[in-house]
N, C-alpha and C positions, 0 to 999 in steps of 0.2 A: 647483844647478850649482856645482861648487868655482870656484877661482879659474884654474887652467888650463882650463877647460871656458870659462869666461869669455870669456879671454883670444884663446883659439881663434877661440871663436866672431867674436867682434870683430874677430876678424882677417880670417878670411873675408869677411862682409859688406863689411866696408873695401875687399878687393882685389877681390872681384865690384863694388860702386861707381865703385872709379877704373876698372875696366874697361869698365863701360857709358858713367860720365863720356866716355872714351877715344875708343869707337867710336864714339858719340853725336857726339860734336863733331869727329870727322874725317869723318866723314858732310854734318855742316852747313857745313863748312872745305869740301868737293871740290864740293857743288851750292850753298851756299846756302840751303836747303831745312831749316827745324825740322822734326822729326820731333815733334806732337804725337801725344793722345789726346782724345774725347770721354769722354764720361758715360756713354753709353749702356752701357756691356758691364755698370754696375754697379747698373741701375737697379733690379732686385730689395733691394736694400737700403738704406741711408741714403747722404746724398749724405757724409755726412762719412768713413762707410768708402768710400765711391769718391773722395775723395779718396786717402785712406791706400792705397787700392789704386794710384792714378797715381800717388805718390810711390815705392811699392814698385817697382813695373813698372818703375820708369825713367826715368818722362817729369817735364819740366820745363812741358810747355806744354798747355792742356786746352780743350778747347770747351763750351760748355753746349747743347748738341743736342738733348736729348730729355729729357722731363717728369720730376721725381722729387717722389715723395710727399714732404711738406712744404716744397717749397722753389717760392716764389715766381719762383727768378731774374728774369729783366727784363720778366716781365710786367707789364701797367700795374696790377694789384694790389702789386706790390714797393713799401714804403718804403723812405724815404730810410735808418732805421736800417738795415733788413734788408739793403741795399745793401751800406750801409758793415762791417757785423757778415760778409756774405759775402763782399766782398775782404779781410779782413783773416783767414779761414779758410782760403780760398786759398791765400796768401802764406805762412800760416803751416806746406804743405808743400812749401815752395820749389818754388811754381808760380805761372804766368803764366797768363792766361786771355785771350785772342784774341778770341770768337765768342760768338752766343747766336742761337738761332731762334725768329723772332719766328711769333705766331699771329696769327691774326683768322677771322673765320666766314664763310665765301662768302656765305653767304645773307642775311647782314646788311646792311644800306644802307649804300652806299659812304661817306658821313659819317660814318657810324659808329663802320668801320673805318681813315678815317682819322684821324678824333682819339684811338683805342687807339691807335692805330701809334706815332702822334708820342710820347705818351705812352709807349711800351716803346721809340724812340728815346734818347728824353732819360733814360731809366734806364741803358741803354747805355753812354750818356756820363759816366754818373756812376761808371760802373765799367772808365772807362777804355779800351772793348772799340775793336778795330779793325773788327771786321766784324759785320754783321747777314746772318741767313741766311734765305733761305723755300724751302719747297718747292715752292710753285706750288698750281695748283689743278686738280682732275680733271675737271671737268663743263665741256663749251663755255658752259654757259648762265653759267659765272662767270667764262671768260675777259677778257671787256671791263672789268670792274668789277678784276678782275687787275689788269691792264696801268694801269689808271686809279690803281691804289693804288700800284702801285709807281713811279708814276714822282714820284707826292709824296714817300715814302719816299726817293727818289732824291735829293731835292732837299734834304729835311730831316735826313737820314741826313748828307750829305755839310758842312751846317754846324756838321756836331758833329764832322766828322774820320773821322766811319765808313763806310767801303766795303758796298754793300749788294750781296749774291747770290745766285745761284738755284744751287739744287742740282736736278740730275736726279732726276725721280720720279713718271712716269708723266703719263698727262693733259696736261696743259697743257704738264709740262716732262719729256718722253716720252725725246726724243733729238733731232739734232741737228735736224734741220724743225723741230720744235718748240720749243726753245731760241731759234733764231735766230727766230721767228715774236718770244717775250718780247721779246729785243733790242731789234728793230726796233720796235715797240710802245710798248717804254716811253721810248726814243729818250732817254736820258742815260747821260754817261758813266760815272757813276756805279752804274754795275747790270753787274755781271761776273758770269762762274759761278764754282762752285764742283765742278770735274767729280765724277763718283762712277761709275766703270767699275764697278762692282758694281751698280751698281743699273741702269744700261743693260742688262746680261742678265736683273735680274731682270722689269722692267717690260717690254723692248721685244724679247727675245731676239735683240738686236743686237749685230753685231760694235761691242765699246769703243774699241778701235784706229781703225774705219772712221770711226765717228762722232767722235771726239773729231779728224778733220783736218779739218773745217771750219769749226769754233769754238775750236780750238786757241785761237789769240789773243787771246779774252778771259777766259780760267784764269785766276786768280788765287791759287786753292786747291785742296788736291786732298782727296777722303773716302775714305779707302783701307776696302773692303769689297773679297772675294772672292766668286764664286757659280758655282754649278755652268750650272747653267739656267734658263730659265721660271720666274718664281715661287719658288724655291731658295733652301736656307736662306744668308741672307746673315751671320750670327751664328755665324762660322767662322776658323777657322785659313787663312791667306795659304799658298798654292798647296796646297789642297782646291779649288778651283775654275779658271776659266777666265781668269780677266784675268792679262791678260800683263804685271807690271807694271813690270819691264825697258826693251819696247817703249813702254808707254803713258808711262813717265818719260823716256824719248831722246825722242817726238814733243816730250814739253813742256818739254824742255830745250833743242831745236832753235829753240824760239821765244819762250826769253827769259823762259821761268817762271821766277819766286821761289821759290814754295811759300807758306804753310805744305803738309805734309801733316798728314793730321788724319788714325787710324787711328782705325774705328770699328764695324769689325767684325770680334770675339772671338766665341771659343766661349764661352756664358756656363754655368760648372759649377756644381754645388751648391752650392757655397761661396765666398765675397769670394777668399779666398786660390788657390784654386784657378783663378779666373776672371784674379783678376790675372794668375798666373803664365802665361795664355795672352795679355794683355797684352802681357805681357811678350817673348813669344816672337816676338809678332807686329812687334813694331818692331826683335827683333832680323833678321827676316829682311829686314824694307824696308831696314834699315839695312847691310845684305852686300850688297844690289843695287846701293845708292847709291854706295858705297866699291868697289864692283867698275867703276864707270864714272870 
């Protein structure tokens, strides 16, 4: 590449920069509302190119959602080096890290699973994170043992500063009957959701709209997926599918939602770059909806 070729190029980059800088942040100026990303669209490959890919896309702000080969995150297998060696990889593409999903085994004895927990707690903490996330569990025969871990989680979560929440996902945390069932269950207030209209259609083929106005209230965050239907690939491009998410951001604007949003479902293509650049696309259309209100 000569030195006008260089120059060009550099130039470019720069002005697509302060332009996403731009929109990016008159977006978060009109709602309030970060516009992050998870992990997930990058998990075919290393987490360090899914970093490089959130820094390329766009985003400033990232969740650790879903499993990647060699990486520990805030599992209670995480040391304390690994910890610190992973925010300072973070950081180093001027990104912030919010979240992490915690595990444990239904089937395991409730002691168990609470001395793991507290343990992937207090890793949490050491990395700073605002929120702990679960999915819930599918089997009624693990429901009580649920409600019984989360509500220590609730308590132990909350003296380290971290907000603990469920995400919709079938089973236990199906839709709203069922959500408001954990609620009430785990009975602190330290336990809010984390809505995911896309996965309302996929798990329960229910209206996202309907369901999301009667637990409106306790959103705290939102999992921006897309999906068609039933079962439906939810690893997709935003309006390929049915959520309105327009309407589903006025309901939770009406009642006082923050945000974050957390997008986290991309088409994931052959290639990091490729995948990114549907990333990419994806927080610029949440971000025209947001600036269009």
């Amino acid at each position: 590449m000569n030195r006008r070729s260089f120059v060009q190029t550099v130039a470019v980059a720069a002005t697509a920069l302060a332009a996403r800088t731009f929109w990016s942040a008159l977006a978060e100026e009109k709602t309030g509302w970060p516009v992050g990303c998870f992990n997930r669209p990058w998990t075919s490959w290393s987490y360090d190119e899914a970093l490089d890919g959130l820094e390329a896309a766009g985003y400033s702000l990232t969740g650790l959602l879903s499993t990647h080969k060699g990486e520990a995150f805030t599992s209670s297998s995480a040391t304390a080096e690994y910890l610190d060696s992973l925010k300072k990889r973070i950081a180093q593409r001027g990104l912030a890290v919010n979240m992490s999903a915690i595990r444990f085994k239904p089937d395991a004895a409730l002691e168990e699973n609470i001395a793991d927990l507290r343990k992937q707690i207090e890793n949490a903490a050491r990395l700073e994170l605002k929120y702990l996330l679960t999915f819930g569990v599918d089997k009624p025969a693990h429901y009580d043992n649920f409600y019984r871990l989360m509500a220590d989680a609730a308590v132990q979560s909350e003296k380290h500063g971290i907000h603990l929440v469920l995400k919709p996902h079938g089973g236990g945390s199906g839709a709203s009957e069922e959500i408001l069932r954990c609620i009430d269950k785990v009975a602190h207030t330290n336990f809010k959701i984390w809505y995911d209209a896309g996965n309302i259609i996929y798990y329960t083929g229910k209206d996202p709209l309907a369901e999301l106005e009667p637990i409106a209230k306790h959103v705290t965050g939102f999992c921006a997926k897309d999906c068609l239907m039933p079962k439906g690939e939810v690893m997709s491009q935003f309006g390929t599918g049915k959520v309105d998410f327009k309407a589903v951001f006025a309901k939770l604007r009406s009642v006082g939602f923050n945000g974050p949003i957390m997008v986290e479902g991309v088409k994931v293509d052959s290639t990091p770059g490729e995948t990114t650049a549907n990333a990419r696309a994806n927080r610029e259309y949440l971000e025209k909806i947001l600036n269009a209100n």
